[in-house]
C-alpha angles and dihedrals in degrees: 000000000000084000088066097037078066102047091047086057094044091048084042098051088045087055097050092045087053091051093049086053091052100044086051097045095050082044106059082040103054092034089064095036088052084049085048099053091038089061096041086058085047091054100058093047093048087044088048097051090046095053089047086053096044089049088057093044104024092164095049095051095033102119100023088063088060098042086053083047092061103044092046085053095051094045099036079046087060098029090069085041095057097043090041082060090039089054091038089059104037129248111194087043083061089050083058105039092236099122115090108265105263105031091115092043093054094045098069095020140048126214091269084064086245119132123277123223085262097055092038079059096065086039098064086047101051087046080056108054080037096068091037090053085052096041091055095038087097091149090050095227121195107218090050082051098052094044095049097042096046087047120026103024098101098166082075126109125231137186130242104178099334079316115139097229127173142235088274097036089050101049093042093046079140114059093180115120095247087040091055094049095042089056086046089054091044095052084049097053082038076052099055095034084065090056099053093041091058083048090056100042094049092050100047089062 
């Protein structure tokens, strides 16, 4: 009797910790993707009350509408990409840890731990958004500098134990299927921040 009062304990206290787990896990995805929706909506307000003001002083706000234009293309541009591979995987299969272990792994590395087509891809279209950023940074604001530089330059090093890593390495330190979607996530949310900090910093000359 007092054996299984012990086993039941034990069962009950695994369960708990796995709901924990769960709760926490659900959490932290839903609370970025939450952050990620707000700021889209952000963004079209912000877009929408740009484009009234350029349309009263076209000449004033000339070149900064097609700077904004630029920058709105490419992230919106990464943005989809992001969200396609996101699809593609499964999200809500990672939530549930029904996906084999390594699908997200193998879908932006090899085996080699070189990039596939897939992550050369989003390569190519941070590198993208990289150069505009730098491009429409005319001011040359620090604090555009600093973002754009901490989270779209991958052509940085960076250290893992006095270990030279680089951009990739770096943003999927966790290989782990719900790792690997929560960067993503995080480069999506990085992606949309940019945006509303140019906003910001447009508006506020």
């Amino acid at each position: 009797m007092k054996g299984k009062l012990v086993l039941l304990i034990i069962v009950f206290i695994s369960l708990n910790c796995i709901s924990q787990h769960k709760y926490k896990t659900f959490t932290a995805h839903k609370s970025i993707i939450d952050a990620i929706h707000i700021n889209d909506e952000i963004i079209k307000g912000r877009t929408a009350f740009f484009e009234k003001q350029a349309e009263v002083k076209p000449l004033m706000f000339q070149k900064t509408k097609v700077r904004i234009s630029e920058l709105n293309r490419l992230s919106n541009n990464l943005s989809k990409y992001i969200e396609s591979i996101q699809e593609e995987v499964n999200t809500e299969m990672i939530l549930y840890e029904l996906l084999e272990k390594d699908i997200y792994k193998t879908t932006l590395f090899k085996n080699n731990g070189k990039l596939t087509l897939k992550g050369k891809k989003l390569k190519v279209k941070i590198d993208s958004l990289y150069d505009c950023s730098v491009k429409i940074n005319v001011h040359q604001l620090s604090q555009l500098e600093n973002f754009y530089n901490d989270n779209f330059k991958t052509s940085a090093t960076y250290y893992e134990y006095e270990k030279e890593i680089n951009y990739f390495e770096y943003l999927f330190y966790d290989k782990s299927n719900y790792g690997m979607m929560m960067a993503m996530n995080y480069l999506l949310l990085d992606v949309k921040t940019f945006q509303l900090l140019y906003y910001g910093t447009v508006m506020s000359y």
